[in-house]
Jmol script that loads the backbone (N, CA, C; Angstrom):
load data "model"
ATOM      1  N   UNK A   1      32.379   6.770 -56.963  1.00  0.00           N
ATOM      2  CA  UNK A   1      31.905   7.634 -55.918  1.00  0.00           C
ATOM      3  C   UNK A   1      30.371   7.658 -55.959  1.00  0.00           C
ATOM      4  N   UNK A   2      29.597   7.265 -54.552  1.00  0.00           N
ATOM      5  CA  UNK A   2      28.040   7.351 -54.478  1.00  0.00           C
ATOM      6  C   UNK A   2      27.850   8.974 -55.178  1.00  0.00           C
ATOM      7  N   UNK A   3      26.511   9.250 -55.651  1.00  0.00           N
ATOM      8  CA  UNK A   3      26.214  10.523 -55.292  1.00  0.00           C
ATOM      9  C   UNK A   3      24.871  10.246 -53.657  1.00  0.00           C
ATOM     10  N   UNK A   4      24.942  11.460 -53.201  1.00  0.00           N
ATOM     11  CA  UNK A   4      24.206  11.539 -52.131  1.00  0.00           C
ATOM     12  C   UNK A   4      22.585  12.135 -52.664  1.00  0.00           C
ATOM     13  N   UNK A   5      21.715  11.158 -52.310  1.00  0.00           N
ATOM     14  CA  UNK A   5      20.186  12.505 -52.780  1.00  0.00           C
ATOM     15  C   UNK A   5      20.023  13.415 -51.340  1.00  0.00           C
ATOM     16  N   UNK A   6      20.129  14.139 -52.507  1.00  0.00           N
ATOM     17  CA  UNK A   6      19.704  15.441 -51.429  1.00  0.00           C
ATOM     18  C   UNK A   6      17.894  15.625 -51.080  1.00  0.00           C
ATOM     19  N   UNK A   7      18.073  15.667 -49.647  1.00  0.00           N
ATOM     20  CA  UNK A   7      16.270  15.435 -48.977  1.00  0.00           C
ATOM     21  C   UNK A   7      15.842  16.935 -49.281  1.00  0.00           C
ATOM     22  N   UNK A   8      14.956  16.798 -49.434  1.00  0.00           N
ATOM     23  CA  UNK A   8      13.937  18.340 -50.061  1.00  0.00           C
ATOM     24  C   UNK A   8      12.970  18.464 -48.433  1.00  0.00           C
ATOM     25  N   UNK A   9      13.365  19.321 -47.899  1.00  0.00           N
ATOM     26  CA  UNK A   9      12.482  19.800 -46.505  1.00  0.00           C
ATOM     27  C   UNK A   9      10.941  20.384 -47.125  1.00  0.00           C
ATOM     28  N   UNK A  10       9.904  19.620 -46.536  1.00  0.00           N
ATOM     29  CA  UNK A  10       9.256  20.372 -46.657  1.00  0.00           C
ATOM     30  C   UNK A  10       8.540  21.388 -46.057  1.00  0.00           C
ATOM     31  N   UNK A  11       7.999  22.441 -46.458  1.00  0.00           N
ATOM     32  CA  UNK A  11       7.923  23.286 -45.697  1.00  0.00           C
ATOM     33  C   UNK A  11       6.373  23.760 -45.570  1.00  0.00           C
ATOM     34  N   UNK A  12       6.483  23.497 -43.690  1.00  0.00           N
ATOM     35  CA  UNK A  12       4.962  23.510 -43.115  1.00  0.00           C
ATOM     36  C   UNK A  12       3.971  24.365 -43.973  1.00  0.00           C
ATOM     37  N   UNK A  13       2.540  24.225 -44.190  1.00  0.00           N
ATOM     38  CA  UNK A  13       2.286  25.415 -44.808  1.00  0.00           C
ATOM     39  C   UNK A  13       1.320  26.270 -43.981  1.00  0.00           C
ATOM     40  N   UNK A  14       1.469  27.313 -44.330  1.00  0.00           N
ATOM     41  CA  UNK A  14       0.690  28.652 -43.448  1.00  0.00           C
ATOM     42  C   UNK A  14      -0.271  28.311 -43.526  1.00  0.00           C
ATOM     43  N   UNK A  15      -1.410  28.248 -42.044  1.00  0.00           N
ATOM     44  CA  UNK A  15      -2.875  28.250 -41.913  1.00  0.00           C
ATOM     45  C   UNK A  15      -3.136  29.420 -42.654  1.00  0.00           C
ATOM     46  N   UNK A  16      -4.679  29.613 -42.934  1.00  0.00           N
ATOM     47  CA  UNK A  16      -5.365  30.471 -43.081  1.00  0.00           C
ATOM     48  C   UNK A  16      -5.611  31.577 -42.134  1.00  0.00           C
ATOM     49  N   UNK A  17      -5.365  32.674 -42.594  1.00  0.00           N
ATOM     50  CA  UNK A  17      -5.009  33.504 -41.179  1.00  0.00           C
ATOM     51  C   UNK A  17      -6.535  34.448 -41.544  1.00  0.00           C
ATOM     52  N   UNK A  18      -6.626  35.167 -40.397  1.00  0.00           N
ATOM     53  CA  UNK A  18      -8.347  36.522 -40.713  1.00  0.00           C
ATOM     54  C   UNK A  18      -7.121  37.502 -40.374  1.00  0.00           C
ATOM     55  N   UNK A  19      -7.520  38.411 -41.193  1.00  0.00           N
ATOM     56  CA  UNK A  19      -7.115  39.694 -40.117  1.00  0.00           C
ATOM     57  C   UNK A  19      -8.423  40.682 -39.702  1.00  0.00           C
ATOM     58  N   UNK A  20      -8.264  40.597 -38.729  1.00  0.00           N
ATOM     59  CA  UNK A  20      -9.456  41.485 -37.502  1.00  0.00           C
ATOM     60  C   UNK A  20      -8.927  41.837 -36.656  1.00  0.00           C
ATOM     61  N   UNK A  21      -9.414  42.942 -35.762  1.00  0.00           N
ATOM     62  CA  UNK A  21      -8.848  43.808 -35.131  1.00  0.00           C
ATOM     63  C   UNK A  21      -9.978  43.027 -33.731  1.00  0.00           C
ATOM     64  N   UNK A  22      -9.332  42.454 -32.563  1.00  0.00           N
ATOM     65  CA  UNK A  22     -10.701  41.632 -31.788  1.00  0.00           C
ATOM     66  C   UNK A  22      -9.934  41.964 -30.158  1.00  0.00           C
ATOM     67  N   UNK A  23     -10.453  42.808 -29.242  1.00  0.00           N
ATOM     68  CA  UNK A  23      -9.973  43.094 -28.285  1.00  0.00           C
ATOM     69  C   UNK A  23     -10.121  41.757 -27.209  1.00  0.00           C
ATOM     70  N   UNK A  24      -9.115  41.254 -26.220  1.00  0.00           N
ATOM     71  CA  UNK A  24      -9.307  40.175 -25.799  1.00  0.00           C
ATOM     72  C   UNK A  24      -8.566  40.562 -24.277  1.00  0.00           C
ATOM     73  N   UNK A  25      -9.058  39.706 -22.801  1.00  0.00           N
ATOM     74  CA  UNK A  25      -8.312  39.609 -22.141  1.00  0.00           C
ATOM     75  C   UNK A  25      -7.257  38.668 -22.185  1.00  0.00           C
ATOM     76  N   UNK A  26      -5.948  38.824 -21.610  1.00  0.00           N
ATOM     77  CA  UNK A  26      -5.215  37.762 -21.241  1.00  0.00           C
ATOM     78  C   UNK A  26      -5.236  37.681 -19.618  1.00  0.00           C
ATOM     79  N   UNK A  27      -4.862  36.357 -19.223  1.00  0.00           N
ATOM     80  CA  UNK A  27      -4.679  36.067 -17.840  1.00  0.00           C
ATOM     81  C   UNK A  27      -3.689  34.939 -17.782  1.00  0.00           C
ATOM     82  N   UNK A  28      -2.824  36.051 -16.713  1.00  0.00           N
ATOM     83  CA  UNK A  28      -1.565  34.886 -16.278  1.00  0.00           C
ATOM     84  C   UNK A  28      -1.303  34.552 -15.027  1.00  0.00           C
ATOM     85  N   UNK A  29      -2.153  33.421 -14.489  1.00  0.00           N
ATOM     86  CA  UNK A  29      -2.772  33.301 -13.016  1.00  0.00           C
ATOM     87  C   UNK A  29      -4.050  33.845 -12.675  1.00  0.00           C
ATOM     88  N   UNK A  30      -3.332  34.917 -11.665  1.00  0.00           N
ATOM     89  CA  UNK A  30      -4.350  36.161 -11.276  1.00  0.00           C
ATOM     90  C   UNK A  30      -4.183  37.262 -11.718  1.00  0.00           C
ATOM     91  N   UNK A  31      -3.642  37.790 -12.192  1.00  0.00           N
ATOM     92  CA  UNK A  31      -3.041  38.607 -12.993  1.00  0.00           C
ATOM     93  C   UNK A  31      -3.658  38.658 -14.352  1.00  0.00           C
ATOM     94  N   UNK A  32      -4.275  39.984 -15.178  1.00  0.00           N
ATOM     95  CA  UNK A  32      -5.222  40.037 -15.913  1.00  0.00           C
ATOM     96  C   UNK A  32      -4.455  41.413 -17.195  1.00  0.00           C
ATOM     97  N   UNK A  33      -4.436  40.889 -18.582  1.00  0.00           N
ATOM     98  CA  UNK A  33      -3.744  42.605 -19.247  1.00  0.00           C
ATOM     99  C   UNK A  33      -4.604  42.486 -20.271  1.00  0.00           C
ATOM    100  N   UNK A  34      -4.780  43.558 -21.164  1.00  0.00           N
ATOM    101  CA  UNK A  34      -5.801  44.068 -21.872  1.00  0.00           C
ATOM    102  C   UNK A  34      -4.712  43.577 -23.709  1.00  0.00           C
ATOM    103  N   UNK A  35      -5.579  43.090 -24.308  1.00  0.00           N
ATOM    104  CA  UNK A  35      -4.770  42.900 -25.682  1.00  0.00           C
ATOM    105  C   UNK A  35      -5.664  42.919 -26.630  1.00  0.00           C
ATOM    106  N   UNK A  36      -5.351  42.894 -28.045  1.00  0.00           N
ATOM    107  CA  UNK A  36      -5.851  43.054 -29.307  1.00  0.00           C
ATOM    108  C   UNK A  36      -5.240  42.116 -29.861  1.00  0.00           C
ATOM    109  N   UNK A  37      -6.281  41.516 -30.643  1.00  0.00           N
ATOM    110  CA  UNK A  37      -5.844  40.545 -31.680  1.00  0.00           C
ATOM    111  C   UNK A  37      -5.676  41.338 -33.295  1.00  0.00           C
ATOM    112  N   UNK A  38      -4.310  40.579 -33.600  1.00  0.00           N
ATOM    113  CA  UNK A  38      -4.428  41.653 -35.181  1.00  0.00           C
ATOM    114  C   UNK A  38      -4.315  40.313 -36.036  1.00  0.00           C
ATOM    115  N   UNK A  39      -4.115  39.016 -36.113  1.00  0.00           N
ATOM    116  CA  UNK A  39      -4.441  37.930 -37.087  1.00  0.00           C
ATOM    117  C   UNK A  39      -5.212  36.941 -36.007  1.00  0.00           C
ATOM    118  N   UNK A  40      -5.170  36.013 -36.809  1.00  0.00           N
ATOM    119  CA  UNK A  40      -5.634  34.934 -36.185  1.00  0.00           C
ATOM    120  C   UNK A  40      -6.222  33.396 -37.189  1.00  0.00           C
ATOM    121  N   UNK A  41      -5.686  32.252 -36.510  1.00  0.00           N
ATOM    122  CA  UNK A  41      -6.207  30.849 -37.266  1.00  0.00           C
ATOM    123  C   UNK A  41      -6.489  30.181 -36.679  1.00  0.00           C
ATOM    124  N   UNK A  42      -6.816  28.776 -36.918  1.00  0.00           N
ATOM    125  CA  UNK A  42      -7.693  28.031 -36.238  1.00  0.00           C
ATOM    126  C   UNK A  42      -6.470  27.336 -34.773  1.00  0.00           C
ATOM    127  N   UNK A  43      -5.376  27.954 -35.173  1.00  0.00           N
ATOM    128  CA  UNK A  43      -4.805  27.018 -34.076  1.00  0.00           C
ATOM    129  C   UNK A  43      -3.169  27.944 -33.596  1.00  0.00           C
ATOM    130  N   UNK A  44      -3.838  29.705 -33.585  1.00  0.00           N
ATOM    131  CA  UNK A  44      -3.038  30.415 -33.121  1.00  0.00           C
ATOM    132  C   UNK A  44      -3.712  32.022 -33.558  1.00  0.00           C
ATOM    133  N   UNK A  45      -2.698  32.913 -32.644  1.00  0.00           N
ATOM    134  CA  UNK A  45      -3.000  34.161 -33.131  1.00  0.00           C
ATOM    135  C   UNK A  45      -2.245  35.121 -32.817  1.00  0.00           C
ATOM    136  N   UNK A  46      -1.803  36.830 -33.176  1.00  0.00           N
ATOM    137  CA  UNK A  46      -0.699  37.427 -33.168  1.00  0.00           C
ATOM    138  C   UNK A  46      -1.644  37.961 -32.356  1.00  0.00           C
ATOM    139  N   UNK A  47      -0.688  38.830 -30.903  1.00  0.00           N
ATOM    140  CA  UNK A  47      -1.991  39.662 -30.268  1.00  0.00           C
ATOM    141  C   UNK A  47      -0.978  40.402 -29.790  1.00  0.00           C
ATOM    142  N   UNK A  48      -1.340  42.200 -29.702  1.00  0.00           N
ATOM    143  CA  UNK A  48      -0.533  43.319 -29.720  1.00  0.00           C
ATOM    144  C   UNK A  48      -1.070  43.966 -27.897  1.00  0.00           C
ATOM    145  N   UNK A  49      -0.066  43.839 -26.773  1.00  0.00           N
ATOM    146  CA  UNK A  49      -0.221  44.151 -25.564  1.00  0.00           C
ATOM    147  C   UNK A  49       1.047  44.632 -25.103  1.00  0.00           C
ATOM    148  N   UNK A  50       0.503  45.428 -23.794  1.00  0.00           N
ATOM    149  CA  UNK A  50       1.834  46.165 -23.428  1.00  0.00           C
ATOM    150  C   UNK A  50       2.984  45.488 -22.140  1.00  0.00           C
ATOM    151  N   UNK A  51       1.962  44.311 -22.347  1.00  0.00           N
ATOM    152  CA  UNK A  51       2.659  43.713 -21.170  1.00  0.00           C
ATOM    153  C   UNK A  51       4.050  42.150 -21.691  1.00  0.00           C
ATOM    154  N   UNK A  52       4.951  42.392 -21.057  1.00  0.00           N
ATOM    155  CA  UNK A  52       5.445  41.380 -22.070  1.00  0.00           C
ATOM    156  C   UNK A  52       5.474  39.977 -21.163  1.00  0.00           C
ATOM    157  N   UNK A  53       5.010  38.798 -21.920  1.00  0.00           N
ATOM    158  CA  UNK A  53       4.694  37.346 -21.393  1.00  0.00           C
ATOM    159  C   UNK A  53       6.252  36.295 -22.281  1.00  0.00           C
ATOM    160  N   UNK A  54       6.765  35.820 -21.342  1.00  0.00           N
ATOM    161  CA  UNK A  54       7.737  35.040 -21.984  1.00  0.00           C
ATOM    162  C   UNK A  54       7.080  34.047 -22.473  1.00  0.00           C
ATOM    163  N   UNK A  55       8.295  33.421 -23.608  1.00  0.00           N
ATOM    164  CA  UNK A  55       8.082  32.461 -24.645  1.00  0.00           C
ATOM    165  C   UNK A  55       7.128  31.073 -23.541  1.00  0.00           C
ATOM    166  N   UNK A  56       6.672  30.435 -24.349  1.00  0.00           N
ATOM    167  CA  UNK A  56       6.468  29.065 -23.800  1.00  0.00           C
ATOM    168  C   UNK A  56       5.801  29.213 -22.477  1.00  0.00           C
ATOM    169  N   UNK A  57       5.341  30.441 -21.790  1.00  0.00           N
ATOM    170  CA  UNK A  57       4.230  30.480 -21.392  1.00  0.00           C
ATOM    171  C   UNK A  57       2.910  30.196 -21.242  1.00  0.00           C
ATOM    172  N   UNK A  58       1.877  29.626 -20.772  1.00  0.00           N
ATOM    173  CA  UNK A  58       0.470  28.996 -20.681  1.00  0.00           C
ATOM    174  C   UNK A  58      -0.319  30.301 -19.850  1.00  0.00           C
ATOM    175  N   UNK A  59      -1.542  30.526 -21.207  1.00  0.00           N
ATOM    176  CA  UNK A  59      -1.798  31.387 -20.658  1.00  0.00           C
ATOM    177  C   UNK A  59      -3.047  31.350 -20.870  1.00  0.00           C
ATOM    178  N   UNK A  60      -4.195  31.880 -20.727  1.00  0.00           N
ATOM    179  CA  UNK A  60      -5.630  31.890 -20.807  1.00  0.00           C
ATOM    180  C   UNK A  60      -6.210  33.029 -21.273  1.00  0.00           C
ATOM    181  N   UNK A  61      -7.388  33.581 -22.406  1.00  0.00           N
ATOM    182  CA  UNK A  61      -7.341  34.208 -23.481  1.00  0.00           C
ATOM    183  C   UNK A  61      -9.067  34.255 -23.220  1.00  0.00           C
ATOM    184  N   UNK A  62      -9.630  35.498 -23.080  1.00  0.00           N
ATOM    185  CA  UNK A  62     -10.936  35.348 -23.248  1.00  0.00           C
ATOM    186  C   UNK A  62     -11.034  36.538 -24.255  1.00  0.00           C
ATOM    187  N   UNK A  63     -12.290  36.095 -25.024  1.00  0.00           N
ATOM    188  CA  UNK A  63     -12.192  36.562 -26.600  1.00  0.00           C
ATOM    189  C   UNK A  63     -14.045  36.805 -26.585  1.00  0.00           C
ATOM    190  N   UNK A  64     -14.462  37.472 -26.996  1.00  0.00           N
ATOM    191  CA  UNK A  64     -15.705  37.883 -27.451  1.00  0.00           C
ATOM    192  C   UNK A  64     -16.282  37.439 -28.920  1.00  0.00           C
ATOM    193  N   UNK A  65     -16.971  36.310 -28.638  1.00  0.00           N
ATOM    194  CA  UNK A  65     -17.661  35.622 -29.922  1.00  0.00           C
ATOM    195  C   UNK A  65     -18.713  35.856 -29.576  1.00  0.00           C
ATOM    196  N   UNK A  66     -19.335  36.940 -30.730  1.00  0.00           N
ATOM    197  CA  UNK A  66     -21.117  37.370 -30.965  1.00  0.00           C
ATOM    198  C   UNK A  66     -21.301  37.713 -29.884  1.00  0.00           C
ATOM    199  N   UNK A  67     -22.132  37.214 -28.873  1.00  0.00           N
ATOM    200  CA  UNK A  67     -22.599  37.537 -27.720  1.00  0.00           C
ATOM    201  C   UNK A  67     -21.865  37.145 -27.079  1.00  0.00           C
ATOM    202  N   UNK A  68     -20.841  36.209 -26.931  1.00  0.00           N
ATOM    203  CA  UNK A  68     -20.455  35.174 -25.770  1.00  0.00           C
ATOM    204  C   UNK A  68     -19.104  35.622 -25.647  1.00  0.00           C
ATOM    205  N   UNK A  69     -18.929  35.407 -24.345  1.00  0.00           N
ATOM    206  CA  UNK A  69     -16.949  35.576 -23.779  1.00  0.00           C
ATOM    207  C   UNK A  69     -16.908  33.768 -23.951  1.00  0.00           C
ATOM    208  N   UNK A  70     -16.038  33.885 -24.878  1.00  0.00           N
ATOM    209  CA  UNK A  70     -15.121  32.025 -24.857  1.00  0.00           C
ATOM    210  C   UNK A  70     -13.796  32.195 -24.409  1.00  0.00           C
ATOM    211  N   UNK A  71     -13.486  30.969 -23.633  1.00  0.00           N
ATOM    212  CA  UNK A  71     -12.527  31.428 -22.733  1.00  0.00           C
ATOM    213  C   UNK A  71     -11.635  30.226 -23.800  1.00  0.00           C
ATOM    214  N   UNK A  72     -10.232  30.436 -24.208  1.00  0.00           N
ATOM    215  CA  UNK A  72      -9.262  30.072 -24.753  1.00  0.00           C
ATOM    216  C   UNK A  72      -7.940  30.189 -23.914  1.00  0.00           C
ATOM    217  N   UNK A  73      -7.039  28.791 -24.286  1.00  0.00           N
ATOM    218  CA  UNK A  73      -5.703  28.685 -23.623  1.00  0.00           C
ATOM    219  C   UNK A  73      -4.906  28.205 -24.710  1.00  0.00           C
ATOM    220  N   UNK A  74      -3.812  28.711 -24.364  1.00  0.00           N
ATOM    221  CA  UNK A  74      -2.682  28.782 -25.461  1.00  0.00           C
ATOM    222  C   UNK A  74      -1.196  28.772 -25.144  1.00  0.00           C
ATOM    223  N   UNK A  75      -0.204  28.933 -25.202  1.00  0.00           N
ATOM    224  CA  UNK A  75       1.335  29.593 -25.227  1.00  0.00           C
ATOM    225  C   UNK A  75       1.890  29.768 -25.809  1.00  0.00           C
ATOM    226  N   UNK A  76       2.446  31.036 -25.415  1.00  0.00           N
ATOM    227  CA  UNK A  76       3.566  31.880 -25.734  1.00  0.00           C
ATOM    228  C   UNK A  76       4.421  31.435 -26.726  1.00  0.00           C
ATOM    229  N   UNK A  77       4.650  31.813 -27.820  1.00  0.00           N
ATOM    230  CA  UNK A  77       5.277  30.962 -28.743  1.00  0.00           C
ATOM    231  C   UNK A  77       6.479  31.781 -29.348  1.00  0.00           C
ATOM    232  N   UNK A  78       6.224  33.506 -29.542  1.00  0.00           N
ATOM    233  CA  UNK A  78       7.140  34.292 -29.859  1.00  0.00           C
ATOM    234  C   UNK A  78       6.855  35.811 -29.357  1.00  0.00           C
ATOM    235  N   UNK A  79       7.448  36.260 -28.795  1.00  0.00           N
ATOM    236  CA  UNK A  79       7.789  37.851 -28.814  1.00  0.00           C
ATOM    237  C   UNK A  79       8.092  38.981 -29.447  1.00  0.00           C
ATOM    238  N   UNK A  80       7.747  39.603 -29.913  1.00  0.00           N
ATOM    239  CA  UNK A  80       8.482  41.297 -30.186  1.00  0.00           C
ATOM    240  C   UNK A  80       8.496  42.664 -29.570  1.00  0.00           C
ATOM    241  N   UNK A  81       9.021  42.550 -28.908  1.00  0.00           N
ATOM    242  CA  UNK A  81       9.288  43.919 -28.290  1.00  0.00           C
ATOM    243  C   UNK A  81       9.202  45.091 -29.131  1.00  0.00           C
ATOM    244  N   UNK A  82       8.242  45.980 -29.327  1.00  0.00           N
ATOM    245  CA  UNK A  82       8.219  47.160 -29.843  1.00  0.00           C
ATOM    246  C   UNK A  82       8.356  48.709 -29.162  1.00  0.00           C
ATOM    247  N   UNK A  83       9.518  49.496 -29.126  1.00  0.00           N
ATOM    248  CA  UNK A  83       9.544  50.078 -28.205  1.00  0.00           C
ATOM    249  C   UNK A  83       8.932  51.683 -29.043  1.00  0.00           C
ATOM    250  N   UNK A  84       8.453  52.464 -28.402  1.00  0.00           N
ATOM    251  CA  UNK A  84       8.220  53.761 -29.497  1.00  0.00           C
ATOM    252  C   UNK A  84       9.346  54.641 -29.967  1.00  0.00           C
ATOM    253  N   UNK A  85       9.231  55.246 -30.375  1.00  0.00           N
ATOM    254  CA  UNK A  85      10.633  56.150 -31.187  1.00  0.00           C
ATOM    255  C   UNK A  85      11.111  57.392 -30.160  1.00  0.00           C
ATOM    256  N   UNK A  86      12.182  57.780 -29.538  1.00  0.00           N
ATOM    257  CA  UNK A  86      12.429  58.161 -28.982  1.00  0.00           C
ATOM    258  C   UNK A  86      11.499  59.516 -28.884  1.00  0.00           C
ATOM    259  N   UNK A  87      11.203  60.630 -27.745  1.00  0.00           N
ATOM    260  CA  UNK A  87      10.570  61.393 -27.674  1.00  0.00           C
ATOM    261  C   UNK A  87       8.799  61.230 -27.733  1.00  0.00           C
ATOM    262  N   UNK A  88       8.664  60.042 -27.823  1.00  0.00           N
ATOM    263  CA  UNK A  88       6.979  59.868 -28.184  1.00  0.00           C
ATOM    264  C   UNK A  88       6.949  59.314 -26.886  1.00  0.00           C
ATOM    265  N   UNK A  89       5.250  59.681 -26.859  1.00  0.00           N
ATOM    266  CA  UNK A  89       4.446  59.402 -25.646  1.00  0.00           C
ATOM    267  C   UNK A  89       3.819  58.064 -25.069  1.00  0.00           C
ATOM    268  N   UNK A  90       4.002  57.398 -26.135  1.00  0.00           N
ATOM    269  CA  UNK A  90       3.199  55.928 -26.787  1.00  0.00           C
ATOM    270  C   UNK A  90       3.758  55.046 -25.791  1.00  0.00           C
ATOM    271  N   UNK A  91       3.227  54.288 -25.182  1.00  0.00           N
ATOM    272  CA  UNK A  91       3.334  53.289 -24.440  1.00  0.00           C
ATOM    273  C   UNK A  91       3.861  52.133 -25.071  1.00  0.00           C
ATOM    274  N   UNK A  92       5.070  51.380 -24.694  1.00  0.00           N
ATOM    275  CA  UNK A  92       5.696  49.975 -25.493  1.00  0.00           C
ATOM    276  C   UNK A  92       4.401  49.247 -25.743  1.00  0.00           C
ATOM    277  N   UNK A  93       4.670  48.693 -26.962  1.00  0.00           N
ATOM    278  CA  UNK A  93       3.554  47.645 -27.615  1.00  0.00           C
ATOM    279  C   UNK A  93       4.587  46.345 -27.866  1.00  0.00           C
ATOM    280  N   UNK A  94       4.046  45.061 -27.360  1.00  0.00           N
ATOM    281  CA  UNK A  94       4.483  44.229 -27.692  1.00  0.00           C
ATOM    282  C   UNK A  94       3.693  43.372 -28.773  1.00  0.00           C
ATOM    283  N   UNK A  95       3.921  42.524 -29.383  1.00  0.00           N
ATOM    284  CA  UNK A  95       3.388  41.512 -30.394  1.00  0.00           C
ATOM    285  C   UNK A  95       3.709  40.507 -30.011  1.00  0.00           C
ATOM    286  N   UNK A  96       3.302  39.468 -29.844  1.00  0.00           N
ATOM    287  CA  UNK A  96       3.223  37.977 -29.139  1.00  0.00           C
ATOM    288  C   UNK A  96       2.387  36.984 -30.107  1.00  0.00           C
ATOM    289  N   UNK A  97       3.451  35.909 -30.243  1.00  0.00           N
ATOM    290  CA  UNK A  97       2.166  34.870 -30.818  1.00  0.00           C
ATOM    291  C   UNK A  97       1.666  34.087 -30.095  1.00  0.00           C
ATOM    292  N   UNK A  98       0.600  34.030 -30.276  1.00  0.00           N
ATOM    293  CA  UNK A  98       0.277  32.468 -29.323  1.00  0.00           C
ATOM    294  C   UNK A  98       0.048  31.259 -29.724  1.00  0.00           C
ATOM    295  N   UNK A  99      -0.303  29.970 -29.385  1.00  0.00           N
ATOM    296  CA  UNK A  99      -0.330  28.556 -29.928  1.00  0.00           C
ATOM    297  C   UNK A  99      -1.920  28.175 -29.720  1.00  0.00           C
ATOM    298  N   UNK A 100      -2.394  28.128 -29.997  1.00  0.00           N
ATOM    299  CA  UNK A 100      -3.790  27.712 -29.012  1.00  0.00           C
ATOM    300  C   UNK A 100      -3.699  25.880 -28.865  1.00  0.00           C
ATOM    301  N   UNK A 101      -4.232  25.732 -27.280  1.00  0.00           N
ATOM    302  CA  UNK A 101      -4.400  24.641 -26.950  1.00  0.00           C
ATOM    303  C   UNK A 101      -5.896  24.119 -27.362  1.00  0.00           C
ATOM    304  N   UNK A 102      -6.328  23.099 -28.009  1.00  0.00           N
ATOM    305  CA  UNK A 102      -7.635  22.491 -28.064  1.00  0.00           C
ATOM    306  C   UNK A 102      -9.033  23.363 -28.227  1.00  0.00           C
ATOM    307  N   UNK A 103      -8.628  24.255 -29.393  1.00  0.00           N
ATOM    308  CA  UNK A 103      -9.742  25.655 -29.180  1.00  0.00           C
ATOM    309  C   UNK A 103     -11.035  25.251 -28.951  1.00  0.00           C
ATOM    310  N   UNK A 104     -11.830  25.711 -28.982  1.00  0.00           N
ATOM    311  CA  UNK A 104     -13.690  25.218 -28.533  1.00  0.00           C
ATOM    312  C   UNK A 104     -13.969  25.450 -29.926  1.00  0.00           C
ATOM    313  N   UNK A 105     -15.187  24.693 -30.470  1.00  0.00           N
ATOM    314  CA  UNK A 105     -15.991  24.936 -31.361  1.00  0.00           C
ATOM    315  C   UNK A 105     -16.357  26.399 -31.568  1.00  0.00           C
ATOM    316  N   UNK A 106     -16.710  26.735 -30.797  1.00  0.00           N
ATOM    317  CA  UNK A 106     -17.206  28.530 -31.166  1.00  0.00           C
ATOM    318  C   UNK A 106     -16.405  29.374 -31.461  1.00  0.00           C
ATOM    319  N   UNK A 107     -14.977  28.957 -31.371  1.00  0.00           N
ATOM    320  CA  UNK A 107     -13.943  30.194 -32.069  1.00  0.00           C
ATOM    321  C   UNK A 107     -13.472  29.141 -33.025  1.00  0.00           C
ATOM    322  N   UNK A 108     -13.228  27.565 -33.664  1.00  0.00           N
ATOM    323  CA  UNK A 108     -13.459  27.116 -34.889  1.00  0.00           C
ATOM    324  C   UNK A 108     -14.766  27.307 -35.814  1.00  0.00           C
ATOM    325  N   UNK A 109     -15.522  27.637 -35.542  1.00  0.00           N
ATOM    326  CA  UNK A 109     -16.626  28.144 -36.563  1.00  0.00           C
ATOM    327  C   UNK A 109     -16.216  29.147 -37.473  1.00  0.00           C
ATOM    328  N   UNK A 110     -15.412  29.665 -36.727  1.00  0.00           N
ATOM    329  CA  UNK A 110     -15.242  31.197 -37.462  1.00  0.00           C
ATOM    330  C   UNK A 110     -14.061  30.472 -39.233  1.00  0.00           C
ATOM    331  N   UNK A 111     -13.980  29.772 -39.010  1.00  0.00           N
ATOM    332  CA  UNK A 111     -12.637  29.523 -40.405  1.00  0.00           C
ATOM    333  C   UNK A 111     -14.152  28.026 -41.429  1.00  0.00           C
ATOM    334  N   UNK A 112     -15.386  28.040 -41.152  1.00  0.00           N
ATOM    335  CA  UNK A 112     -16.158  27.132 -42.059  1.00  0.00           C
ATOM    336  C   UNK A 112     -16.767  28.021 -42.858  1.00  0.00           C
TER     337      UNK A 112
END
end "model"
wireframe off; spacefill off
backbone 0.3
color backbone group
């Protein structure tokens, strides 16, 4: 009887993530919602809004570096629906990841 080798998956490894708190627009079309970034790496980021954007979405991301608005595009990669606890006043918060497409130099600076 063969034995079989068993393949060892390997497993992607986690970018380097920041955590910062970085207020950002999103835009989906014409259509414009207000979000916060709570991580972020050179080639994605978790961002906490009340609006919810489906998966695999393309979306456009302007972000405040130093002085400058850099405009970033990305998609939708995962969702969480966070709803508040019954009786509270709090407006649903969602958590969304995004993918970033081809970031610009000025928001890769930030990880040298």
């Amino acid at each position: 009887m063969k034995k079989r080798a068993h393949k060892r998956w390997k497993m992607k490894e986690r970018e380097n993530r920041k955590q910062k708190i970085i207020r950002v627009l999103l835009k989906d079309g014409e259509n414009s919602y207000p979000g916060i970034i709570t991580n972020f790496s050179k080639t994605g980021m978790s961002i906490k809004t009340e609006h919810v954007l489906p998966t695999y979405k393309v979306i456009d991301i302007c972000v405040k570096i130093g002085e400058k608005m850099v405009p970033l595009k990305g998609s939708v990669r995962w969702v969480n629906e966070i709803s508040p606890p019954p009786g509270e006043v709090e407006t649903q918060q969602n958590l969304i990841g995004v993918s970033l497409h081809n970031p610009p130099v000025e928001y890769l600076q930030h990880f040298e």
